[in-house]
C-alpha positions in Angstrom: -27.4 -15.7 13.7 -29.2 -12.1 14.5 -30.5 -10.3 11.6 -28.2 -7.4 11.8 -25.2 -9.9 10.9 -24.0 -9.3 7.4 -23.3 -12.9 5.3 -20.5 -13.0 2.2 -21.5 -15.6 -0.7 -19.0 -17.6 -3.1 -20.6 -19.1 -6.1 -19.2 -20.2 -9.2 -15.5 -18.3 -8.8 -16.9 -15.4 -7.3 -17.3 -14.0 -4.1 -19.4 -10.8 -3.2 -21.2 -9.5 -0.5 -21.4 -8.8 2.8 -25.3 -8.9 2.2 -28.3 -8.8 4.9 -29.5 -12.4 6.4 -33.0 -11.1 5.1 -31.7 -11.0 1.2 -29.8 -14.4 1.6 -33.0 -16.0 2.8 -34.8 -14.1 0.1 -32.4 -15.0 -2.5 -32.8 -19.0 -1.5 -36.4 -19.2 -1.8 -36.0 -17.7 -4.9 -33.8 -20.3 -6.0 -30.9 -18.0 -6.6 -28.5 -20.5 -4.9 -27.7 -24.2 -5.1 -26.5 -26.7 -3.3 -22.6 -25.7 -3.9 -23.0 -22.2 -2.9 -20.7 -21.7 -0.2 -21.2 -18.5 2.7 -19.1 -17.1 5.3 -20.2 -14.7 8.2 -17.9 -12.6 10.5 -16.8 -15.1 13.5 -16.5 -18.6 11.0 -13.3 -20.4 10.6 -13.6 -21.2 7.2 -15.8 -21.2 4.2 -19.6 -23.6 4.6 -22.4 -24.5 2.5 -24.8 -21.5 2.8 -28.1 -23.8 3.9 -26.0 -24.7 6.4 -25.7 -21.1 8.0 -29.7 -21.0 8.7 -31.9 -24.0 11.2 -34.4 -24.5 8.8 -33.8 -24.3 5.0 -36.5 -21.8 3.5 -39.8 -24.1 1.6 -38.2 -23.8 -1.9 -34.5 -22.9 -1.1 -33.6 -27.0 -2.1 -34.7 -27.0 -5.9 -32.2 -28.9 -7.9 -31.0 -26.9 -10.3 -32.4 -23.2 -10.9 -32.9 -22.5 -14.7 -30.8 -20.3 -16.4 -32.8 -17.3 -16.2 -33.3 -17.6 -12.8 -29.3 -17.6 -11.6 -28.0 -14.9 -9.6 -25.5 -13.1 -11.9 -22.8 -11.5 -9.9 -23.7 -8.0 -11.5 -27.0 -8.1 -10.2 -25.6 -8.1 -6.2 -25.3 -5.3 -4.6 -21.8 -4.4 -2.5 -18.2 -5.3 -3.8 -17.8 -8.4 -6.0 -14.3 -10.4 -5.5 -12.6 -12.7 -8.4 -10.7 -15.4 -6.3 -7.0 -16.2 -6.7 -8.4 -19.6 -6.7 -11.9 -21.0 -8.1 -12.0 -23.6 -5.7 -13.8 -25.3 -2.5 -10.5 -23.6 -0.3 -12.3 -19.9 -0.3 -10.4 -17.9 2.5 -12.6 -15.2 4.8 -12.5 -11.8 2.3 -11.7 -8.8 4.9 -14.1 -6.2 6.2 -15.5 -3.9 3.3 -13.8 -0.5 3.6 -15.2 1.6 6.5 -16.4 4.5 5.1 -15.5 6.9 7.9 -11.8 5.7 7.1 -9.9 9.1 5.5 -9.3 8.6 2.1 -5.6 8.1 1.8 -3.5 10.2 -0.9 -3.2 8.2 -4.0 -0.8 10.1 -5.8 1.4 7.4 -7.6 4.6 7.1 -6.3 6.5 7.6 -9.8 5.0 10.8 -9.9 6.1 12.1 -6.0 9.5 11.2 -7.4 9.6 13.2 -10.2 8.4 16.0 -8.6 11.1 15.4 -6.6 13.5 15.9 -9.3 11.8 18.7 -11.0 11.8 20.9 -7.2 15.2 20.2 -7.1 14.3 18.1 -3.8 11.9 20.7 -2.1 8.6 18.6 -3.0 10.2 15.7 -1.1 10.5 17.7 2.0 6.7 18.7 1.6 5.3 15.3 0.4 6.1 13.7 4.1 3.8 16.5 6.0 0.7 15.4 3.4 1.4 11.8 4.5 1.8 11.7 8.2 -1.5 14.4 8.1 -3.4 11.0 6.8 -1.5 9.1 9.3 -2.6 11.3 12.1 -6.2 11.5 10.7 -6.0 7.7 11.6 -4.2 7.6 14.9 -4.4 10.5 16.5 -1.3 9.6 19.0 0.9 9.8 16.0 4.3 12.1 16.7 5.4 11.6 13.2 4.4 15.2 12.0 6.3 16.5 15.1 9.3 14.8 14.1 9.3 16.0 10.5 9.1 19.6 11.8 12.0 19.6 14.0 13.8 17.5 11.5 13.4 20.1 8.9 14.0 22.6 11.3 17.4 21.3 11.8 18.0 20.8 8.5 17.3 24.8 7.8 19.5 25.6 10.3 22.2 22.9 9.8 22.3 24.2 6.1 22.2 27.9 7.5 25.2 27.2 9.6 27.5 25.4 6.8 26.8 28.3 4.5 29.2 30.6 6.1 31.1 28.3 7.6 31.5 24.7 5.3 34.0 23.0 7.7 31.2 23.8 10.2 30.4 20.8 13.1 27.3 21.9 14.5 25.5 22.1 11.0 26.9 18.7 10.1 25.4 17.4 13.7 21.8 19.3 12.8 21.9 17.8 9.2 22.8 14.4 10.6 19.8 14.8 13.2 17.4 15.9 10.7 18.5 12.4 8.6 17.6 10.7 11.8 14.1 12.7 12.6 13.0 11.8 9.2 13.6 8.1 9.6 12.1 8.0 12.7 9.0 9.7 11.7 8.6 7.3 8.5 8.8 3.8 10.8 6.3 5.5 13.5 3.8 6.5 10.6 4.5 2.9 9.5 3.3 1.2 12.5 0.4 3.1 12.9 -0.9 2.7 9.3 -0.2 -1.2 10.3 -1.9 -1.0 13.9 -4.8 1.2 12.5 -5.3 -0.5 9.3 -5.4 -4.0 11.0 -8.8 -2.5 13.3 -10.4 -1.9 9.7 -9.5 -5.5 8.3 -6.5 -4.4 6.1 -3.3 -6.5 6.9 -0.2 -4.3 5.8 3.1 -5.7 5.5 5.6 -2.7 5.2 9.3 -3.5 5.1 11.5 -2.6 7.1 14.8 -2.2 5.4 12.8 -1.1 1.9 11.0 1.7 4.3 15.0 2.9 5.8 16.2 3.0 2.3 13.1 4.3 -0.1 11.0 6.3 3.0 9.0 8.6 1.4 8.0 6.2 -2.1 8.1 3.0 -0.6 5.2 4.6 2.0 3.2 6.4 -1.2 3.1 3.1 -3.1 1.4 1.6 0.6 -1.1 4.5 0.5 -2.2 4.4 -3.1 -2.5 0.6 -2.5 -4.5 1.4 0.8 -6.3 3.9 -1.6 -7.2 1.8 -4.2 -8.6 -0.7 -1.7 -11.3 2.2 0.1 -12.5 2.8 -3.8 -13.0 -0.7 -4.4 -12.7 -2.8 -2.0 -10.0 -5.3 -2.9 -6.2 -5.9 -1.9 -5.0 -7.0 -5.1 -2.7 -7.1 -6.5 -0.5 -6.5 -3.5 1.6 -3.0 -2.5 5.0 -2.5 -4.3 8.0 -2.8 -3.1 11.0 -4.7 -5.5 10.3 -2.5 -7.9 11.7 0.6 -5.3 15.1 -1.6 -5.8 15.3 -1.6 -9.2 15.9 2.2 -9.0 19.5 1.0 -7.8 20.1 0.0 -11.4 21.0 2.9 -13.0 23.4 4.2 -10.4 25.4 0.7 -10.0 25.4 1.1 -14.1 26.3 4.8 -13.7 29.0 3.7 -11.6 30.1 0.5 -13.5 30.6 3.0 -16.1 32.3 6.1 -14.2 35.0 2.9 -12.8 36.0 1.8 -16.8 35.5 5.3 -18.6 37.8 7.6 -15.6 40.7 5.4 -15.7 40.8 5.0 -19.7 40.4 9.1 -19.7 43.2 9.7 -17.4 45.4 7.3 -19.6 44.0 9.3 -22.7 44.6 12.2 -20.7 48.7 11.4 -19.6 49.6 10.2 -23.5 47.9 13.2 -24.8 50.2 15.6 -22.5 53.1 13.0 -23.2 53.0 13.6 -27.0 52.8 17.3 -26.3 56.3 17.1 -24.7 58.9 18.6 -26.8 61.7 15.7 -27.5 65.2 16.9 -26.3 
């Protein structure tokens, strides 16, 4: 192991780190560590007794128990500090600390982007995308997604243009229809960059794809405040979300549960009304 290679420690629950080799070393001859303090180092399988990372145990790095006042609080490390899912000997490898020349990615929640949305009457959902797939190009600069939104919008101007003067018009149905397209497009190509980009920093992202098709611009907000949240402190959970986005079918399907009982029973109202009305012969 060189000295430039960074170590992670899990003791008692907790896992922090990456620290220098120098500190470990330091920290075991100061009896900071026992014998069930685990490590893991960029390049190791699986968790391992830290002594076992170094050839030769430092002179006083085997005491048997350090007193209280001499064990090495989690608040006293330096770096990020991890609570695992489980408190056990199974530790998993943690993922890279955030890289700091990473852009930070907008964390506006995605409640709030949609009730914008509603409160523009629809026009800060046509902006929101451009903010996003700016961060996505910030990553990967081969991303086309900011193209796409353009001449989707674009289309969508002049589709909208077009049916104005003329409703039963074709050609503005086709540009509307092609901006619908554009915009998908755009969302799954920003999607796979934020997964191939994010991956090279140590972030796995799993991003649906039928959630993505049907809730675009949310579905990808809640992924960046999540990716967000993990540059400012460095952990992935608890995970992005994504059933929640369906639940927002619930009112409609109750809307039209509703609109199917009420409409018929006011059209009956309706017919007896104008059939009591009727002057008898």
């Amino acid at each position: 192991m060189s000295d430039g290679e960074k170590i992670w420690v899990a003791q008692n629950g907790e896992r922090s780190g990456p620290f220098p080799e120098g500190d470990v070393r330091q920290w075991l001859t100061e009896g900071r560590y026992d014998a069930q303090t685990l490590a893991w180092r960029k390049g190791m399988a699986e968790w391992a007794p830290l002594f076992s990372l170094f050839s030769e145990r430092p002179a006083a790095a085997t005491p048997p128990s350090p007193p209280p006042a001499a064990v090495f609080e989690a608040m006293d490390r330096p770096g990020f500090t991890h609570v695992l899912d489980e408190p056990t000997s199974a530790y998993r490898p943690p993922a890279e600390a955030p890289d700091a020349d990473l852009p930070p990615a907008p964390s506006m929640h995605w409640g709030l982007v949609l009730l914008l949305g509603i409160v523009t009457m629809g026009i800060f959902t046509l902006v929101w995308p451009f903010i996003q797939a700016n961060w996505v190009r910030k990553i990967d600069s081969e991303s086309k997604a900011t193209l796409w939104l353009g001449i989707g919008v674009g289309c969508l101007v002049v589709g909208e243009g077009m049916s104005v003067g003329n409703p039963g018009s074709a050609l503005g149905g086709l540009l509307v229809l092609a901006y619908v397209v554009l915009f998908i497009v755009a969302y799954f190509a920003m999607a796979g960059s934020i997964r191939r980009k994010l991956a090279d920093h140590g972030l796995p992202v799993e991003i649906g794809g039928v959630t993505l098709f049907f809730f675009n611009t949310l579905y990808l907000q809640g992924q960046l405040r999540w990716i967000s949240r993990w540059q400012q402190t460095g952990t992935s959970h608890p995970k992005a979300p994504k059933g929640v986005f369906w639940l927002l079918w619930l009112p409609i399907v109750l809307l039209a549960i509703l609109a199917a009982i009420a409409i018929p029973s006011y059209q009956n109202y309706v017919h007896r009304v104008q059939a009591m009305q009727q002057p008898s012969e």
